[in-house]
N, C-alpha and C positions, 0 to 999 in steps of 0.2 A: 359515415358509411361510404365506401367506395361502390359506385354501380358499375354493375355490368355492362359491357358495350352490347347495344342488339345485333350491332353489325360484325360479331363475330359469328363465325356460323353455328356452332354449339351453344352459343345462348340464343340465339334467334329461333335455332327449335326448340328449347327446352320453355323458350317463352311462347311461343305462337302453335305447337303440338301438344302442350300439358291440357287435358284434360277437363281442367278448370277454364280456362281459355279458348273454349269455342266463340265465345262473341267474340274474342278483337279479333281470333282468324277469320269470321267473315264478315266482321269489318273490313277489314285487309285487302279480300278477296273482293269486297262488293266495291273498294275503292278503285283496286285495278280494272277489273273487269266489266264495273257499270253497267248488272245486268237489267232487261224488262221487267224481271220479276225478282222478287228480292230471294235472297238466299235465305231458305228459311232453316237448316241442318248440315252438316258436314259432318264426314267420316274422317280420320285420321287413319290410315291402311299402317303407316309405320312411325307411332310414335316414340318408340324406344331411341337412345345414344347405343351406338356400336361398342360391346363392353372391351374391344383394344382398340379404342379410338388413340390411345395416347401412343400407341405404338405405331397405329397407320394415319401418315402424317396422309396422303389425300385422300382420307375419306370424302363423301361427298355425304352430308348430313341436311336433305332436301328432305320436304315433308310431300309424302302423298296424298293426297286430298279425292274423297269421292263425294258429289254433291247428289242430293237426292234424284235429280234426273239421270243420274248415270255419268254424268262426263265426270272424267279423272282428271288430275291438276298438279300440275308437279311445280311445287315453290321450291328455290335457290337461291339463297345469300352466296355469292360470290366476291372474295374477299381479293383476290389477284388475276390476274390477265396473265396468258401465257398462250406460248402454241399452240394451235388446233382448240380452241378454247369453243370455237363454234360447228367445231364437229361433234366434241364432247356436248354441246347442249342438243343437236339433232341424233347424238345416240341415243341418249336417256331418254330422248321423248320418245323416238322409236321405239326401244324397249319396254318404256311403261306401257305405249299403245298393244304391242303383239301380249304383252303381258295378260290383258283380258281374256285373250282365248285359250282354252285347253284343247287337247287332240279330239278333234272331233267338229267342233263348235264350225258355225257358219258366220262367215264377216260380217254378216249385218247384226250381229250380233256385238258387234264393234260401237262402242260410243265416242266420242268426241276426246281425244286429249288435249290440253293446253299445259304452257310452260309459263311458268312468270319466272324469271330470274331477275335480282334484284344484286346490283352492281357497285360495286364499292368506287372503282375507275369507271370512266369513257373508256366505251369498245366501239361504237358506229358511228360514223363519219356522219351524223345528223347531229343536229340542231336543238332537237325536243328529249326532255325527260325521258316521255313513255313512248313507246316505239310499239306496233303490233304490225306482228307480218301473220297473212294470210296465205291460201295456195289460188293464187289469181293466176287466166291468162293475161300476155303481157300487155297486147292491143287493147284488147276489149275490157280488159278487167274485170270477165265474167270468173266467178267462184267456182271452182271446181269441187267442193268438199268444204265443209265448215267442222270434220275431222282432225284437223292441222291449224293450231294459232300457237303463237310462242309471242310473249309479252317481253320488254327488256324494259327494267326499270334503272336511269342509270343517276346515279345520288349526285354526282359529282354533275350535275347541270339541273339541279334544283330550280336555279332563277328562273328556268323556261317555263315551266308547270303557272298556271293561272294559279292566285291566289285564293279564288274559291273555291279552289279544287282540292277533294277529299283527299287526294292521292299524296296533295302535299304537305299536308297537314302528319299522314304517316310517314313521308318523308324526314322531316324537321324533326320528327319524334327519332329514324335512326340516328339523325346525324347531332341529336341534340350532344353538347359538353360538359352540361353543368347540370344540378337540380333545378336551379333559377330557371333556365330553359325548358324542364321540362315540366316543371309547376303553371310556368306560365301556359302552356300547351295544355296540359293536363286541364286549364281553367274555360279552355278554347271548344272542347268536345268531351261527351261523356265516354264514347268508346277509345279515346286517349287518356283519359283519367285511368279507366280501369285499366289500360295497358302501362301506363305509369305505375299504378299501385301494383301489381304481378310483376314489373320488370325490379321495382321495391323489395319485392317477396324472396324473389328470387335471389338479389344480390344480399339476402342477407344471410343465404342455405351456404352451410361452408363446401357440400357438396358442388355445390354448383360452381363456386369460386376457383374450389379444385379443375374442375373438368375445366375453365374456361381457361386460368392459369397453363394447364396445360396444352391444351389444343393453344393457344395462344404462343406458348415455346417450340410447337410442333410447326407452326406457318414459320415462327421465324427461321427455325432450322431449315425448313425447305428452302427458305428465300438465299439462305447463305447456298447452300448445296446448289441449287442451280446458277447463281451467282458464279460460284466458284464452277462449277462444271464449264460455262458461257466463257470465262476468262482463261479458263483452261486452255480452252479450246482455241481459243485466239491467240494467247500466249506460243501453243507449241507449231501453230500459223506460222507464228509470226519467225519464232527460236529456232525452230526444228528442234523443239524437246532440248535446246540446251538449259543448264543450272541456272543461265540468267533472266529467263525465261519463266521458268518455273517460283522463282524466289517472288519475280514481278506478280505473279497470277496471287499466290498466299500474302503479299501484302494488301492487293485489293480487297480480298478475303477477308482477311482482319477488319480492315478499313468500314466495307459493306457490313458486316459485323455488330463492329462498335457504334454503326449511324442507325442500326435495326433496335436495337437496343438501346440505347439514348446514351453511352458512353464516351465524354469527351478525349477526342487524340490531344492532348498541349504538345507544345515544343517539346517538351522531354521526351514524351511519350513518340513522336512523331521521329525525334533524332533515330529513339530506340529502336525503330521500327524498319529504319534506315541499314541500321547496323547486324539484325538479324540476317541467319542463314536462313536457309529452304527446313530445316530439324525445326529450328529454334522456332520458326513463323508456322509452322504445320503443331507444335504444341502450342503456340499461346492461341491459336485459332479455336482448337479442340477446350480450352481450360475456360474459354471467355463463353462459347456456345453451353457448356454444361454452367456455367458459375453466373452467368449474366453479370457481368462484370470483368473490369481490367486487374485479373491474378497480380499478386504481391511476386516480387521477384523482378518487374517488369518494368 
């Protein structure tokens, strides 16, 4: 059986929002958050997939959470880094917070939002895994509001997290590779076991394989398209929109491509690639993105 990756973000809800799965979401939750009291219930406000997920390549498929005291929680698997990536996470949180009120309502009638985004790259120029920003001032470091926390969990600096630490343990679980790894894990905690057995369930639903196949062809076409747009752009910089310019922008195209995709350039293929016009290089782009693969002809 091939498993599912958790750290895509279509499987990540479809594991950690199912229904069935309220214990490892506050698992999850009680690992990031380390509250005084333990989480004893959670709401899921939006468990549903966006039924043209496959058509909107940036959906944002983030689960919202209300726990029984009222505070709302807005979880993100985040699979790429790009521009404005941290205005993007201070809008949604904004919005989820004004979300609570209807026309009329009074702000204390406002509870508590928090953000855990959970990071595939380094985005903050720190040091630690888990990251939590408050609204401090800056001298005194008195709390203005405990309305405002946004958590950053960032995978790719795992080693830093303490080994006792729950957090890490869900950690190791996104980034685990193999079964081996996650049996072995699975053997380490029982609220890992049963998210092992469900992310099991799940990777066997051909539904699910679907959806993540797809969102999965849908990142990597974004990645080409902005790729290409970025080189574009530097290209007609650099050319002034000359042909040779242009030619240069869709071979890196290609190139970025075939390395998203696991398709090796060889010598021949790399000559051929040489020898293409701006036509030739704009259709094998198009035939490789729809075919996942280096088209015959070529």
């Amino acid at each position: 059986m091939k498993w599912l990756d958790p750290k895509l973000d279509v499987v990540f809800k479809l594991l950690f929002a199912h229904v069935n799965n309220r214990d490892i979401l506050i698992a999850l939750l009680t690992a990031v958050l380390q509250p005084t009291a333990a989480i004893e219930s959670v709401v899921v406000i939006n468990p549903e997939i966006p039924k043209d997920l496959p058509a909107d390549r940036g959906a944002v498929l983030d689960i919202h959470v209300q726990l029984e005291d009222g505070r709302h929680i807005d979880v993100e698997m985040q699979s790429e880094l790009h521009l404005g990536l941290t205005q993007r996470f201070l809008y949604y949180w904004a919005r989820l917070h004004a979300s609570q009120l209807t026309m009329g309502d009074h702000y204390e009638k406002l509870c508590p939002t928090l953000s855990i985004l959970i990071l595939r790259k380094p985005l903050l120029p720190l040091g630690k895994a888990h990251s939590k920003f408050r609204v401090l001032e800056v001298e005194t470091h008195h709390e203005l509001t405990d309305d405002f926390e946004m958590h950053f969990i960032e995978l790719s600096k795992i080693a830093s997290e303490p080994e006792s630490s729950a957090l890490k343990l869900w950690m190791r679980f996104l980034l685990a590779h193999s079964e081996k790894e996650l049996d072995e894990l699975a053997m380490s905690d029982p609220h890992i076991r049963r998210a092992t057995e469900a992310l099991a369930e799940l990777s066997r639903d051909p539904g699910a394989q679907e959806l993540a196949r797809q969102r999965e062809m849908a990142q990597i076409n974004l990645k080409i398209i902005r790729q290409f747009e970025r080189e574009d752009g530097e290209a007609k910089g650099r050319a002034e929109g000359r042909e040779e310019g242009r030619r240069e922008t869709l071979q890196l195209a290609v190139e970025t491509a075939c390395e998203l995709l696991g398709i090796e350039i060889d010598a021949r293929r790399g000559r051929k690639l040489m020898d293409l016009g701006v036509d030739d290089l704009s259709t094998l782009l198009g035939q490789i993105r729809s075919e996942r693969r280096w088209p015959e002809g070529y």
